[in-house]
N, C-alpha and C positions, 0 to 999 in steps of 0.2 A: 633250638635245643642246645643243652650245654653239657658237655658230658666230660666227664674224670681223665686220667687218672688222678686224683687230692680228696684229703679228708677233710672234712668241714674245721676240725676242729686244728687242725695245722694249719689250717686257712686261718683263721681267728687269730693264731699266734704267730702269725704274719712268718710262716716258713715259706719257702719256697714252692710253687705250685705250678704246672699247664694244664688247661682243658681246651678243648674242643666247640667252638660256635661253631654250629653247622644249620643250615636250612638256606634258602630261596628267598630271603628276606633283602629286599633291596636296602634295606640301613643297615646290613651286615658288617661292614665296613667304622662304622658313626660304633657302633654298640661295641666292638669291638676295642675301641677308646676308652669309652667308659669304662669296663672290665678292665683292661689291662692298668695292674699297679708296677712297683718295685717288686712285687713278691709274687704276685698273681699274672700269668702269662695267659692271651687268648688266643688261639690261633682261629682261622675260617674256613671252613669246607664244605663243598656244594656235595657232597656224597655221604646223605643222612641215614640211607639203609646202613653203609661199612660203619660209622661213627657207632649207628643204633647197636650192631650184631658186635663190634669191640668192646662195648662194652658189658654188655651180654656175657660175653664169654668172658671178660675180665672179672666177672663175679663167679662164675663158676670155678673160674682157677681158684680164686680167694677163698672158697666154702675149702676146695679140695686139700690146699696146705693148711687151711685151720683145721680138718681132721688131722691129715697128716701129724702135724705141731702136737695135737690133743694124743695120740697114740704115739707117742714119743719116739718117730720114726728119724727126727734128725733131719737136718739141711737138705742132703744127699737126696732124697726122696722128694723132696718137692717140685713142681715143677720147675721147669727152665727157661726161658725164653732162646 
C-alpha cells in the first residue's frame, strides 16, 4: 500500500512530496529504492490499519475545508492540526 499525503499532479511537476509504503511485504525495503527520487520521499511502516484510517480521515478533513473555502467562511474556520 502507498498512501498520501501528495497530489498526483505536484508529483508530475516534480514538487516536493512524502507517502507512506506500508504492509508485510519482505521487499519493503528494495521498493522503497525504487520509489524514492529527489522530489518523492517513501518512508515504511509495518502498521497498515493506522496508515489505512490516516488517510481516511485525511479526506474527510479535506471534503470539510472545501466546504468550508465554498461558504466563504475564511482560514479561521478550517481545521487545524
Amino acid at each position: 500500500m502507498l498512501s498520501g499525503p501528495s497530489f498526483a499532479k505536484e508529483v508530475i511537476r516534480k514538487l516536493p512530496a512524502r507517502n507512506h509504503r506500508c504492509g508485510r511485504y519482505k521487499y519493503r525495503s528494495q521498493l522503497q529504492e525504487i520509489f524514492n527520487t529527489n522530489n518523492f520521499r517513501v518512508y515504511t511502516h509495518d502498521d497498515v490499519l493506522g496508515v489505512e484510517l490516516g488517510g481516511a480521515l485525511k479526506n474527510v478533513m479535506a471534503v470539510a475545508a472545501g466546504i468550508s473555502d465554498s461558504l466563504g467562511f475564511g482560514n479561521n474556520a478550517r481545521l487545524s492540526s
